[in-house]
C-alpha positions as CSV (number, residue, x, y, z in Angstrom):
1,X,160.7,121.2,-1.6
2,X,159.3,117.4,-3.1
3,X,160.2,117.4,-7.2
4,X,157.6,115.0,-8.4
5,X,160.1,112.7,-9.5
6,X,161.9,112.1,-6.0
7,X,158.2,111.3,-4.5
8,X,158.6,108.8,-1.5
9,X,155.9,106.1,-2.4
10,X,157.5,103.9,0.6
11,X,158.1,106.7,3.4
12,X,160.5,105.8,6.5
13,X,158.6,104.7,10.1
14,X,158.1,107.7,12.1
15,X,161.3,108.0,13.5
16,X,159.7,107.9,17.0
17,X,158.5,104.6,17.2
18,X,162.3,103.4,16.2
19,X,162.6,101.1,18.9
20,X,166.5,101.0,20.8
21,X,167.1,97.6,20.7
22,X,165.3,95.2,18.7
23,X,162.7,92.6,19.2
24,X,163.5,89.2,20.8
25,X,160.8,86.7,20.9
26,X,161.6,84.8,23.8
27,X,158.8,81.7,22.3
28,X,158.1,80.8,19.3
29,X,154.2,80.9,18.1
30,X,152.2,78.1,19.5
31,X,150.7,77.9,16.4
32,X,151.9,74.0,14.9
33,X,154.2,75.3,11.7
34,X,152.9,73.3,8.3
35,X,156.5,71.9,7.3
36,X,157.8,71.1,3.9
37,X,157.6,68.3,1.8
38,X,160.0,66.2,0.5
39,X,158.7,66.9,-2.4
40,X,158.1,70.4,-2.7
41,X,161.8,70.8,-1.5
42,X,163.1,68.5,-4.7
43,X,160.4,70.6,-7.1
44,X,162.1,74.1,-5.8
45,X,165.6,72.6,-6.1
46,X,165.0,72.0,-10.1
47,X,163.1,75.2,-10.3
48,X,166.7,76.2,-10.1
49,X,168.0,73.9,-12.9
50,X,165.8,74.7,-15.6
51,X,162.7,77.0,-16.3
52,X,160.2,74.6,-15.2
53,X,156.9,76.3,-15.1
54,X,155.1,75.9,-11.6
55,X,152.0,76.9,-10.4
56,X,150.9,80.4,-8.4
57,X,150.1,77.6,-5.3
58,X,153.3,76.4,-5.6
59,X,155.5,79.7,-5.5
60,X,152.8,81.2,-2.8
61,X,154.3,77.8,-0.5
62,X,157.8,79.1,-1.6
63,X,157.2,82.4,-0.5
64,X,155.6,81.6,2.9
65,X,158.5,79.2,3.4
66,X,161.0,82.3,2.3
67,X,159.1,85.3,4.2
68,X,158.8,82.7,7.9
69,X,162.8,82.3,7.5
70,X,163.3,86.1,7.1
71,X,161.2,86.8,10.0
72,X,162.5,84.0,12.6
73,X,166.1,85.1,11.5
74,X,165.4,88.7,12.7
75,X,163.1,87.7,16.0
76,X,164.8,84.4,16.9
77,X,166.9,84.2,20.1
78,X,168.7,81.6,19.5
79,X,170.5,81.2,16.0
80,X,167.9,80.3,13.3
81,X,168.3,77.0,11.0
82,X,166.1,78.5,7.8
83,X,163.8,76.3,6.9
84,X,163.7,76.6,3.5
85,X,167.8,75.9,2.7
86,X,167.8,72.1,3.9
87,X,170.1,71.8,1.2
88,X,168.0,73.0,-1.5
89,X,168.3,76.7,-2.8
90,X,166.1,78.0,-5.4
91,X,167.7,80.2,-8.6
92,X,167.8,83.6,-8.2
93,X,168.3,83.6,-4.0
94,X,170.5,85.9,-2.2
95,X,172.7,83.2,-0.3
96,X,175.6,85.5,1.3
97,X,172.9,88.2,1.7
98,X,173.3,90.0,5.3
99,X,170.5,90.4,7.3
100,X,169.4,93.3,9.1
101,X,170.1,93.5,12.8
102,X,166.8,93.1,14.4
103,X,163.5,94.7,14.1
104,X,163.3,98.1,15.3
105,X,159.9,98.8,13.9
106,X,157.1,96.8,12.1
107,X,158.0,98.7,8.8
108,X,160.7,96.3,8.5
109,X,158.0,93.0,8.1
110,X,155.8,94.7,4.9
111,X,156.4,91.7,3.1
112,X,155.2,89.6,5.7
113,X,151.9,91.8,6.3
114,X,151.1,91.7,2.5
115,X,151.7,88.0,2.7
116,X,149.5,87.7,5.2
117,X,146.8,88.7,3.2
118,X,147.3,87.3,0.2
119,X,146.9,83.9,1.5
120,X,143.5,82.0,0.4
121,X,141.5,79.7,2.1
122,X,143.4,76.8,1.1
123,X,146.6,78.3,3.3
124,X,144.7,78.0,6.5
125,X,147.6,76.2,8.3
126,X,150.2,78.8,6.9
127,X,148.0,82.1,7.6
128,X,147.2,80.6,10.7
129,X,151.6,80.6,11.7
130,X,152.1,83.4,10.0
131,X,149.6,85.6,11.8
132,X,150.5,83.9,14.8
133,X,154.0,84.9,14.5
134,X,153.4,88.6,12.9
135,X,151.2,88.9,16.0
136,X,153.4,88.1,18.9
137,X,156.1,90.7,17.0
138,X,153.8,93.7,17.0
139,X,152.8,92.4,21.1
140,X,156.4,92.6,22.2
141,X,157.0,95.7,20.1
142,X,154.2,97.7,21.4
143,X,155.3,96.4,25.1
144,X,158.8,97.7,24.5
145,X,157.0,101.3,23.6
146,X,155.3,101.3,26.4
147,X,157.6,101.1,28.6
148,X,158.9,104.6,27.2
149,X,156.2,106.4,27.3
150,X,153.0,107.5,29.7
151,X,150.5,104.7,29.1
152,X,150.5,101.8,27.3
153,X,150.6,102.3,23.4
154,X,147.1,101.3,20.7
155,X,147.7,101.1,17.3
156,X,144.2,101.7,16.8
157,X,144.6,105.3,19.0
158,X,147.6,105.9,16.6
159,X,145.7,105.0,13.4
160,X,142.8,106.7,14.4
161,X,145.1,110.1,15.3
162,X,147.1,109.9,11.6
163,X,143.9,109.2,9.8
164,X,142.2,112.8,11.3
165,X,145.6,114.5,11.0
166,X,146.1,113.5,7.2
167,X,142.2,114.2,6.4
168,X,142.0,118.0,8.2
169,X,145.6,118.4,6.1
170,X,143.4,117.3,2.7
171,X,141.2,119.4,3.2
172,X,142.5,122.7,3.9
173,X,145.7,122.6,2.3
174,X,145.1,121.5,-1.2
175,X,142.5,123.8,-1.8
176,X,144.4,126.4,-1.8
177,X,147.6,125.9,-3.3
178,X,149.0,123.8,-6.4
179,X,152.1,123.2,-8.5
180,X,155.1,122.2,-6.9
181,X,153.1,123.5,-3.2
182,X,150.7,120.7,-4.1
183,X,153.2,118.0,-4.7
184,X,154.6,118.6,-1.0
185,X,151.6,119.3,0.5
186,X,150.6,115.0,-1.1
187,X,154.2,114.1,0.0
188,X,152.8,115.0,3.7
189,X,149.4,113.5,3.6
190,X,150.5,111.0,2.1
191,X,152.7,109.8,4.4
192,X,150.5,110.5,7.1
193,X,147.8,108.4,5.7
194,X,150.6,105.4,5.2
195,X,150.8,105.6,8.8
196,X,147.6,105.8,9.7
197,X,146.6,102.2,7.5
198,X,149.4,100.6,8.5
199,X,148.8,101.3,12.3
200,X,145.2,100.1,11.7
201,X,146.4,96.7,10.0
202,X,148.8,96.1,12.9
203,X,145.8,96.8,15.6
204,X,143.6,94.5,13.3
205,X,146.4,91.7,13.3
206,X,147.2,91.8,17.5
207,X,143.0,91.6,17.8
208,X,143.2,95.0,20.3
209,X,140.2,94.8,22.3
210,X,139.9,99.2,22.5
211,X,136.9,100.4,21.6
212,X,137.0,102.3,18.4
213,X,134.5,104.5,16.6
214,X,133.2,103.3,13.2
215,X,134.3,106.0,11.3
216,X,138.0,104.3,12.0
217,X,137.2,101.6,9.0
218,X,135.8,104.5,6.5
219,X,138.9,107.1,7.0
220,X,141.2,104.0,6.3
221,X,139.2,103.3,3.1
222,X,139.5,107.0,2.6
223,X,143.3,107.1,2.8
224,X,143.7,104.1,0.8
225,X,141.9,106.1,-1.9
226,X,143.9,109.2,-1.6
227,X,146.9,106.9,-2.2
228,X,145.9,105.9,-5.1
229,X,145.3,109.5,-6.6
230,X,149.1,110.1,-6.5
231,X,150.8,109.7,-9.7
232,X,154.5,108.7,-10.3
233,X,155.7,112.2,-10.4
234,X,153.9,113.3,-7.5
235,X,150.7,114.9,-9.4
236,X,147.2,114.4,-7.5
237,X,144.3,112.5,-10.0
238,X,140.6,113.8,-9.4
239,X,139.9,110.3,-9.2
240,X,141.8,106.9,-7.9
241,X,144.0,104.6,-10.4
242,X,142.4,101.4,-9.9
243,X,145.2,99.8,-10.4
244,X,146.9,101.1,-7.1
245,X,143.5,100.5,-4.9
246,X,144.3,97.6,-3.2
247,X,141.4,94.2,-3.8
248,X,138.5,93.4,-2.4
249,X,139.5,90.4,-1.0
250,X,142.5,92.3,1.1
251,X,139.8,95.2,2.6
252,X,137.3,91.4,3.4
253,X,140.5,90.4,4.8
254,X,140.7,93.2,7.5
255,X,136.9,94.1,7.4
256,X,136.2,90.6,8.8
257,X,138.6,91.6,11.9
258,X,137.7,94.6,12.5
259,X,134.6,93.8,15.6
260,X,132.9,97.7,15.5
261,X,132.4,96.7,11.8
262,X,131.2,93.6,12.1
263,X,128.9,94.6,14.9
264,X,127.4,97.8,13.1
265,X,127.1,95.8,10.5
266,X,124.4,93.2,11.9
267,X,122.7,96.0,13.9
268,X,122.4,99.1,10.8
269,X,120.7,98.1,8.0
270,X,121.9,101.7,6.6
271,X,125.5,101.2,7.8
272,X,125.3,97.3,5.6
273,X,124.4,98.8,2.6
274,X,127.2,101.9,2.8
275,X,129.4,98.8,3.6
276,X,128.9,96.7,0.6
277,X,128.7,100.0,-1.6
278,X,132.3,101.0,-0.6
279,X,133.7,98.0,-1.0
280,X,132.5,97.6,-4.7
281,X,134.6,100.3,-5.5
282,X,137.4,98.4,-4.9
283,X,138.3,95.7,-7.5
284,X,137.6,92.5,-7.5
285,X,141.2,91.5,-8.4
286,X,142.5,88.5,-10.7
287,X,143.0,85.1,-10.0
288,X,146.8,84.3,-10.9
289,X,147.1,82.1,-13.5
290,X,150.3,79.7,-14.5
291,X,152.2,81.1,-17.4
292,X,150.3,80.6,-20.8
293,X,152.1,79.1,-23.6
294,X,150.8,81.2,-26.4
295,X,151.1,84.9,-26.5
296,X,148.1,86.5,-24.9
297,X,145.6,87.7,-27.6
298,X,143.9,91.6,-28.0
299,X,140.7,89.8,-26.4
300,X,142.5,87.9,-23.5
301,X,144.2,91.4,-22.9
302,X,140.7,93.2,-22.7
303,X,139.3,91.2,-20.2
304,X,142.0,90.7,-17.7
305,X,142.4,94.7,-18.0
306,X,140.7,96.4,-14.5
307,X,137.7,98.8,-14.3
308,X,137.7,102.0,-13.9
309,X,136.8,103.5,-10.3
310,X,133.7,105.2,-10.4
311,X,133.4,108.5,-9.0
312,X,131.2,107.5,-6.2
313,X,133.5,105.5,-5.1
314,X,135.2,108.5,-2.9
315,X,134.7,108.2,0.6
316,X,133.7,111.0,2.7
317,X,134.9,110.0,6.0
318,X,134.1,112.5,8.2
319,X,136.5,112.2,12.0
């Protein structure tokens, strides 16, 4: 039985997708890889002398630099010289830290996918690697899971498969049963639906060319929102916490990738305007600022804090 407190937010890959030996790119991504600066390498090195304050640009080129070395160590055929410790280390790394031995399923790269995301406009050159590189991952993986099984694999079959299982589940378990029933009953839709979105992302990200119905992109918006109805200790919310709903700009991010969208979306006037309805109800998110040097006032506080979800805002995907 799931106690609310022992909830599993971050659920284990489905242990039949492990992969038996890891992935080995045998090439690197074509993709030309925006080095360092001179600079930037001296500014990290005496972020780690002193408590300089540097800007949310600045530590998002840290971080790409960081995530890329992770990656390559894991993928790389050939032993890896990072490329972010040319004899600069910034405070708080984890130098003797062991690496994992490969990756044996794409679980193992969430950092990189939320990265991915994250990036703005202005990170063109770095989205463009890293997408490159995250790509050619989920490629050889996927290869390596066909060759075990009858057919070749689609994340977007698999997505589409978890995002019907976990929705029948919603709605003919929880109706009739609560208390400590309820909390395992979430535990399993949950991590069905954490399946099913982050199959979707991955089939998004390799640009699968499968044919997929529309009512893919409204069941993933529907399990994001169920997501974000679990509470810490497990207890389902009648509505989402907007402050576990992911932004808007990350659902643009895949919405813009996603061609059945796109394509409904020039065609069906109706289909538009459901489109830009749903993805109000996500929030806009905030624009990181550096670190202020006066205590935030009551005011500052109110405005920065995010809006409530409105109850429209539930999607009714039906598969």
């Amino acid at each position: 039985m799931v106690q609310g407190s022992s909830f599993r937010f971050e659920p284990l890959a489905p242990a039949i997708d492990r992969l038996e030996h890891p992935v080995v790119l045998a090439e690197l991504p074509a993709a030309p890889f925006p080095e360092q600066t001179f600079r930037s390498r001296v500014r990290r090195y005496m972020a780690g002398k002193r408590a300089d304050r540097h800007s949310h640009e600045q530590r998002l080129h840290w971080r790409f630099y960081d995530t890329v070395d992770q990656v390559l160590t894991l993928v790389s055929p050939q032993p890896y010289q990072p490329v972010s410790a040319l004899g600069f280390e910034l405070r708080g790394s984890k130098k003797n830290a062991t690496p994992s031995p490969g990756i044996f399923h794409p679980y193992q790269l969430k950092a990189a996918f939320e990265l991915l995301a994250e990036l703005p406009e202005t990170f063109a050159a770095e989205r463009h690697y890293l997408d490159d590189l995250l790509s050619s991952i989920l490629i050889a993986y996927r290869t390596q899971i066909s060759q075990r099984t009858i057919g070749s694999m689609s994340f977007f079959r698999e997505a589409q498969d978890y995002f019907i299982s976990g929705y029948r589940l919603e709605k003919t378990i929880l109706k009739s049963i609560d208390g400590e029933a309820q909390i395992a009953a979430c535990q399993q839709i949950y991590d069905t639906y954490h399946h099913g979105i982050n199959y979707y992302v991955y089939a998004l990200v390799t640009r699968e060319s499968i044919e997929i119905p529309n009512s893919v992109f409204m069941m993933f918006c529907n399990a994001l929102y169920f997501k974000a109805r679990i509470e810490w200790n497990g207890a389902l919310r009648s509505q989402a916490n907007s402050k576990k709903l992911p932004t808007r700009n990350w659902i643009l991010f895949f919405v813009l990738r996603d061609r059945t969208v796109l394509k409904q979306h020039q065609n069906n006037t109706d289909y538009a305007k459901q489109l830009r309805e749903l993805l109000r109800a996500f929030p806009e998110g905030v624009v990181p600022k550096a670190a202020p040097h006066h205590k935030p006032t009551a005011r500052s506080a109110k405005l920065d804090r995010p809006a409530a979800v409105p109850a429209k805002a539930k999607i009714a995907a039906q598969p």
